[in-house]
C-alpha positions in Angstrom: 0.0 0.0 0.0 1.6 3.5 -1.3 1.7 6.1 1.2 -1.4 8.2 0.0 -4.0 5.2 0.6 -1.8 4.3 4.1 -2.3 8.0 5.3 -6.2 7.4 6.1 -5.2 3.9 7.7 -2.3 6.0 9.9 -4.9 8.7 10.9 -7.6 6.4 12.8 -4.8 4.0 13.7 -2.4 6.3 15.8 -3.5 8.7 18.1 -1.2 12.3 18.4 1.6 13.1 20.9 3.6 15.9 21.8 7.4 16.1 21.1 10.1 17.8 23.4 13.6 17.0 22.8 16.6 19.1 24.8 20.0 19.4 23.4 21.5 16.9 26.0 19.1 14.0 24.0 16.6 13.6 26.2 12.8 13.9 25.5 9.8 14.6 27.6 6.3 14.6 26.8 4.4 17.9 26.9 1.2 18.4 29.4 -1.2 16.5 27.6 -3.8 18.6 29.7 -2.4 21.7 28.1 -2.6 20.0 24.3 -6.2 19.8 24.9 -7.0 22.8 26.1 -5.0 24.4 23.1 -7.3 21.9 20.8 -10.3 22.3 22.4 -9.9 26.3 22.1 -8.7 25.7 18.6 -12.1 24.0 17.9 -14.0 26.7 19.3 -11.7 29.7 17.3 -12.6 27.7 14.4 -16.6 27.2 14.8 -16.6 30.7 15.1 -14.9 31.3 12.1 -16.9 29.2 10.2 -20.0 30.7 11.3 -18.6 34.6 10.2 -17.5 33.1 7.0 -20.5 31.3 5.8 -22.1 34.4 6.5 -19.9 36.2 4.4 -19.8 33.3 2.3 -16.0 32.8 2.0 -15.9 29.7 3.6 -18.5 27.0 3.2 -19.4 27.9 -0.2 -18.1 25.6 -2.9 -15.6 27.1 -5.5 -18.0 27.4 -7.9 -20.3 29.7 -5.9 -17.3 32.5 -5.8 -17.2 35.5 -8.2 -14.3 35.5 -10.5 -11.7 38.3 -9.5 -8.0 37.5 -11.7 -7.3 36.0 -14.3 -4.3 33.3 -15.0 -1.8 33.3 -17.6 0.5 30.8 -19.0 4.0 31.9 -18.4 5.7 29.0 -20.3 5.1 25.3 -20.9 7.6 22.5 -21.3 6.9 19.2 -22.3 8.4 17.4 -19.0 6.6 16.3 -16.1 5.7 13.1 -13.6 8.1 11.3 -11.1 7.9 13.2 -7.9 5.2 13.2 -5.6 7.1 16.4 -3.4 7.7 19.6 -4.2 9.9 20.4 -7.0 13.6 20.3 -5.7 15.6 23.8 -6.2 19.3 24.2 -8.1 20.6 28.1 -7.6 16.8 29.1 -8.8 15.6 26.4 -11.4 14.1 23.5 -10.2 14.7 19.9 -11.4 11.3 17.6 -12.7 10.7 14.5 -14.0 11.4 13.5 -18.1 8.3 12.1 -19.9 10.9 9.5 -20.9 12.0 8.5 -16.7 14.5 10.7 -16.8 15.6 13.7 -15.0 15.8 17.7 -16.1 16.6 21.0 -14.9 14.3 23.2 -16.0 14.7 27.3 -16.1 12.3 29.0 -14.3 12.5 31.9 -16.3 11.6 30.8 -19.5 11.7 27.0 -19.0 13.7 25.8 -21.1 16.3 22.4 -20.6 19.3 23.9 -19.0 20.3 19.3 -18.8 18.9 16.4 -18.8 20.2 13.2 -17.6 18.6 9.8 -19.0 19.8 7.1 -16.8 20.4 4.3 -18.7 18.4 0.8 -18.2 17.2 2.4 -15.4 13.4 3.1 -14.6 12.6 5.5 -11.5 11.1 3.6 -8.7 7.6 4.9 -7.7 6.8 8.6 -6.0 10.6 9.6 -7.0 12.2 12.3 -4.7 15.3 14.2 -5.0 17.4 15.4 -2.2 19.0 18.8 -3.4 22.2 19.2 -1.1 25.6 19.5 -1.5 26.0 20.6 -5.0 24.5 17.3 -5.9 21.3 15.7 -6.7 20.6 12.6 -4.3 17.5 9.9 -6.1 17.2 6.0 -6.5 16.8 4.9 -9.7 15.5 0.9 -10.5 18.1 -1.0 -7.8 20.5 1.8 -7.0 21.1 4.9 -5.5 22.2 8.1 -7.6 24.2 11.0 -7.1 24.1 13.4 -10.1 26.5 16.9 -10.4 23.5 19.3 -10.2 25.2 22.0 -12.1 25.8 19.8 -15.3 23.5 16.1 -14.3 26.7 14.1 -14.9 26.3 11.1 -12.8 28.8 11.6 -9.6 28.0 7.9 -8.9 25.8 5.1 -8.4 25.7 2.1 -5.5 23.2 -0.7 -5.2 20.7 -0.5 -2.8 20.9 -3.2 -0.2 17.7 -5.0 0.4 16.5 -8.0 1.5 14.9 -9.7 -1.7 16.7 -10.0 -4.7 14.1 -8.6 -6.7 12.1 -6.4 -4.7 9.1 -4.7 -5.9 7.6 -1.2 -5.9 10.4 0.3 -4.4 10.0 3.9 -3.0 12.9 6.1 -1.9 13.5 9.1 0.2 16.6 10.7 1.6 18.0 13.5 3.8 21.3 14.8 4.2 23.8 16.0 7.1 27.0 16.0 7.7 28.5 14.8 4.3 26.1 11.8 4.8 23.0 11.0 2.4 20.4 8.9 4.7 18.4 7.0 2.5 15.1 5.1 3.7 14.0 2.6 1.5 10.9 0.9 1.6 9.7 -1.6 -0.7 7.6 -5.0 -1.5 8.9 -9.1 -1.4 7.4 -11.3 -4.0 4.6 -12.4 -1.3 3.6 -9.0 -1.1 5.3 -8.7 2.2 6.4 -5.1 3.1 9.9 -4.6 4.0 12.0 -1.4 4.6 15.7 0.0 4.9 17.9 3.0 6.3 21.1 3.3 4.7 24.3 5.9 5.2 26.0 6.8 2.1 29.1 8.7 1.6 27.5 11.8 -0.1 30.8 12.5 -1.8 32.0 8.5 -3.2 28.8 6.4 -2.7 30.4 4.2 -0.4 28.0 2.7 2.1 28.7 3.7 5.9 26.2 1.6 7.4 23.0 -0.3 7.2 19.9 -1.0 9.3 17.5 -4.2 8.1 13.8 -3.8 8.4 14.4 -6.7 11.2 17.0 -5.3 12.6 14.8 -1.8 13.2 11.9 -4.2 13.8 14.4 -5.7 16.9 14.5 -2.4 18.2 11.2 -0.8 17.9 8.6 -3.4 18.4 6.3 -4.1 15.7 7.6 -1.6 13.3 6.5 -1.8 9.7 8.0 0.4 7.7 9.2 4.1 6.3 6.5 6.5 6.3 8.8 9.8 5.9 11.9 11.5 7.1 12.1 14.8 9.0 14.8 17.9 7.6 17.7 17.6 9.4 17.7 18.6 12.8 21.7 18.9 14.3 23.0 15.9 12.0 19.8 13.6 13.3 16.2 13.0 11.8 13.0 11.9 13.0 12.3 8.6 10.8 8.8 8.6 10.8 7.5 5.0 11.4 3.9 3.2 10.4 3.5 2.5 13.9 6.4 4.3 15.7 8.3 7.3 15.3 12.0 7.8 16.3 15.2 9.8 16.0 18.4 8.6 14.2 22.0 10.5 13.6 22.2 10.8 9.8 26.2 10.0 9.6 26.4 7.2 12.4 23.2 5.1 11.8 23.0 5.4 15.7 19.3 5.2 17.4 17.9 8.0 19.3 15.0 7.8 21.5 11.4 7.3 20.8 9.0 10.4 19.9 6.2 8.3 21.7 4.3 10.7 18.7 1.4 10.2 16.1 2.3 9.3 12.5 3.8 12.1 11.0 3.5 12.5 7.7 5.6 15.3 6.4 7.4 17.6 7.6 9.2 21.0 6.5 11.6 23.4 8.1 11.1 27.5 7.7 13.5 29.4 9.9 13.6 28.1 13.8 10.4 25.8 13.3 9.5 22.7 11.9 5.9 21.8 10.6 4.3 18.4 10.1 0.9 16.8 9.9 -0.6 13.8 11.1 -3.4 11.9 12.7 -5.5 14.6 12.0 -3.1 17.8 13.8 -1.3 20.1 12.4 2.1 20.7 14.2 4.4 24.3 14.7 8.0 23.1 16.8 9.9 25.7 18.0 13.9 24.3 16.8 16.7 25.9 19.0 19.6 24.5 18.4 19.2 20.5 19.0 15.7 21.2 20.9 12.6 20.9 19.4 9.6 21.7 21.7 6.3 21.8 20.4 4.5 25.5 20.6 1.1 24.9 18.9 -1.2 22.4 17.4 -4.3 22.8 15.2 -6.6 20.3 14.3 -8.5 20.8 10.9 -11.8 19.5 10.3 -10.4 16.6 8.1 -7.2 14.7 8.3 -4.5 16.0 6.4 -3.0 13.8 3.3 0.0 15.7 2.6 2.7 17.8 3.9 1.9 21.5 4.6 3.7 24.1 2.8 5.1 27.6 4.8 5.3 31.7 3.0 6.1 34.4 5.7 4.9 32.6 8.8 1.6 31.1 7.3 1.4 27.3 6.6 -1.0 26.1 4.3 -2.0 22.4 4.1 -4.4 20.3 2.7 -7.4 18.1 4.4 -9.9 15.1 3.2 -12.5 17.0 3.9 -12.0 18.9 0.8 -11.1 22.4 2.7 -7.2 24.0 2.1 -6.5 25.9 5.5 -4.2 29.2 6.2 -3.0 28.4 10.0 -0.5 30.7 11.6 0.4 30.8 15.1 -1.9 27.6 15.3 -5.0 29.8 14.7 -6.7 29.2 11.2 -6.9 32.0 9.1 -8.9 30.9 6.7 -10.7 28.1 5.6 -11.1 27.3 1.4 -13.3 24.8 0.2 -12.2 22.6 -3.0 -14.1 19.8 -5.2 -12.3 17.0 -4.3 -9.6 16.1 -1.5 -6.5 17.7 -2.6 -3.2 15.4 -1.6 -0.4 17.7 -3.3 1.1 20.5 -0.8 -0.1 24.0 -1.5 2.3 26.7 -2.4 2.0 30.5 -1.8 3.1 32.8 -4.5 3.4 36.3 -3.8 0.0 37.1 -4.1 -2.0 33.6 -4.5 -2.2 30.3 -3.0 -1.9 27.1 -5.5 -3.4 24.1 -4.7 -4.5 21.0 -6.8 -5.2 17.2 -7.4 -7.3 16.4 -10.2 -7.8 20.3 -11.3 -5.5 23.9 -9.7 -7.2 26.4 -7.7 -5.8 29.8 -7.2 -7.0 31.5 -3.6 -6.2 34.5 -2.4 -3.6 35.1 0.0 -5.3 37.6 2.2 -8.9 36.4 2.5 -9.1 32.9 1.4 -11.7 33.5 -1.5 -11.0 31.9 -4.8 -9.9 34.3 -7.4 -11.1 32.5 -10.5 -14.6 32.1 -9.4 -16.0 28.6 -10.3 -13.1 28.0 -12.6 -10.1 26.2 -11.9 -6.8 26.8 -14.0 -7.9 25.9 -17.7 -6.2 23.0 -19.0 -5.5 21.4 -15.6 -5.0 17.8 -14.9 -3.0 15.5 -12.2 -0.9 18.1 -10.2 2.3 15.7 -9.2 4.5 18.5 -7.9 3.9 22.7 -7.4 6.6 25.3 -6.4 6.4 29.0 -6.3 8.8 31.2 -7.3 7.9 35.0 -6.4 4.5 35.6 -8.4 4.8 32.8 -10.7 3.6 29.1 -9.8 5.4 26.4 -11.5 2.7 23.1 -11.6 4.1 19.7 -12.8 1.4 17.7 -14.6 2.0 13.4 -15.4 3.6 14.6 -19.0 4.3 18.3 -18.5 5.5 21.3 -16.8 3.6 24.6 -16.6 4.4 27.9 -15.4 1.7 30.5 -14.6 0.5 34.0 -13.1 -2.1 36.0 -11.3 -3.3 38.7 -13.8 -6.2 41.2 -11.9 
């Protein structure tokens, strides 16, 4: 089971916990007295909310009750798309997308044109490809091996097999973070008997060279019942929260070494903006203050759905997704506002400078300030599967299955 169909499992399965972890590696869980008063005055902030806005009718409405107010235009187009299933990864400004043909480009974000493109030879991407930008290089899996590419030309830097235990495994799916000239790589993937088995594995970031290894049963020794990769946190002072199925824990990215439990809910993804980290999961949305090696959580917010996918963050303000068809502005754990789609949207939002993207099947465009949707009961023409958005000042660059489009707010 892929990670967007496990994510409603991992939501009524795992219940949420609060995270505080001091420099000197020791963790604490927060007042869970206090975590429901802060939800429980979160759910009231928002009922009111709800009531002004359906008043108003900027809330409960569906998109296509809303009066049109801009216009989109279609910066530039390129014929290269699908593979990742995270925002685009960034190289000094361009970002990098998948090839129509499984392979890999760098496109301009100016005018998008090819600035390289790097076909990997007998090599097919293994399902929702990421790419780890760090480092001057480009970090990926590709079939049975991982992949470091030169991400100012895509010359391959070097490629090492990817240690599993099956000698054919199936549906693989890679992610990776970096620290400390280290590339962590967590692989997860499927045994003939449809079996799910998983992987963390240190890798030289410079030469390849494999600097240790943990076996889905030897995690499974250590943290009972553990079945698999679900995500990895940013880097937080050379360690990472590998966020489990059924447990969550912290490991140091260049020694393989075990930290403690985060006795947590099921994170799904997580980003880092400035001194705070945000993740969702089990139905919260999380804000973690990060000083130095601490991370203490300072608010929670529980949407009216679960959230499928990882929120995005513009200026203090995180957006994210929920199934209940609604894209939510949160800041300071207090929603904002509250904008309602056709359809459960599992791609992060991005905010432009003026407009909040969002899409699944079809790409809304939402104002910024007051939530309302600026093309009225239209959605981008042309729209189709959104696999990964970015913004870049006012101009949104969406990544459809077989093509890359850039566009703007025109009012």
């Amino acid at each position: 089971m892929n990670r967007r169909a496990m994510v409603g499992f991992l939501g009524t399965a795992l219940t949420g916990g609060c995270l505080r972890l001091t420099e000197d590696g020791t963790s604490t869980a927060a007042s869970t007295s206090t975590a429901r008063e802060q939800t429980e005055t979160t759910s009231e902030a928002t009922a009111t909310q709800t009531a002004t806005r359906t008043e108003t009718g900027t809330t409960e409405e569906t998109a296509t009750e809303r009066p049109q107010q801009a216009d989109v235009e279609t910066v530039w187009a390129a014929d290269h798309g699908a593979g990742f299933s995270h925002p685009h990864p960034r190289v000094d400004g361009d970002i990098v997308a998948g090839d129509v043909d499984d392979g890999i480009v760098r496109l301009s974000t100016t005018d998008g044109s090819v600035v390289w493109r790097q076909q990997l030879a007998n090599a097919t991407p293994p399902r929702n490809l990421t790419v780890t930008a760090a480092d001057g290089r480009l970090f990926l899996a590709s079939k049975r091996r991982f992949v470091a590419l030169n991400a100012k030309t895509g010359a391959v830097d070097w490629m090492t097999s990817i240690p599993t235990q099956a000698s054919d495994p199936r549906e693989l799916e890679v992610e990776s973070v970096v620290a400390d000239g280290t590339v962590l790589f967590a692989v997860e993937y499927r045994l003939a008997d449809d079996e799910n088995r998983a992987a963390l594995v240190g890798v030289d970031a410079a030469t390849g060279d494999v600097t240790w290894r943990h076996t889905h049963d030897e995690i499974a020794s250590e943290w009972d019942a553990w079945l698999g990769v679900q995500s990895l946190s940013p880097q937080i002072a050379g360690r990472t929260i590998v966020g489990g199925w059924n447990n969550d824990f912290w490991i140091d990215v260049a020694t393989g070494a075990f930290g403690e439990s985060t006795r947590g809910d099921a994170r799904y993804q997580s980003v880092r903006d400035g001194d705070y980290l945000y993740g969702s999961g089990g139905g919260v949305l999380y804000g973690w203050q990060v000083t130095g090696g601490a991370v203490e959580e300072a608010w929670s917010f529980e949407p009216f759905g679960r959230s499928s996918s990882p929120p995005s963050v513009a200026d203090g303000t995180v957006y994210v997704a929920a199934d209940d068809d609604g894209v939510y502005a949160v800041r300071d754990g207090e929603q904002q506002w509250r904008f309602r789609t056709n359809g459960e949207i599992r791609t992060p939002p991005v905010a432009t400078d003026s407009a909040v993207w969002a899409g699944e099947d079809e790409v809304y465009v939402i104002d910024r300030e007051t939530g309302e949707g600026l093309l009225g009961g239209s959605t981008v023409e042309g729209s189709d599967w959104v696999v990964s958005l970015s913004a870049h000042g006012d101009t949104a660059v969406v990544s459809y299955r077989h093509r890359t489009v850039a566009y703007r707010v025109v009012r």
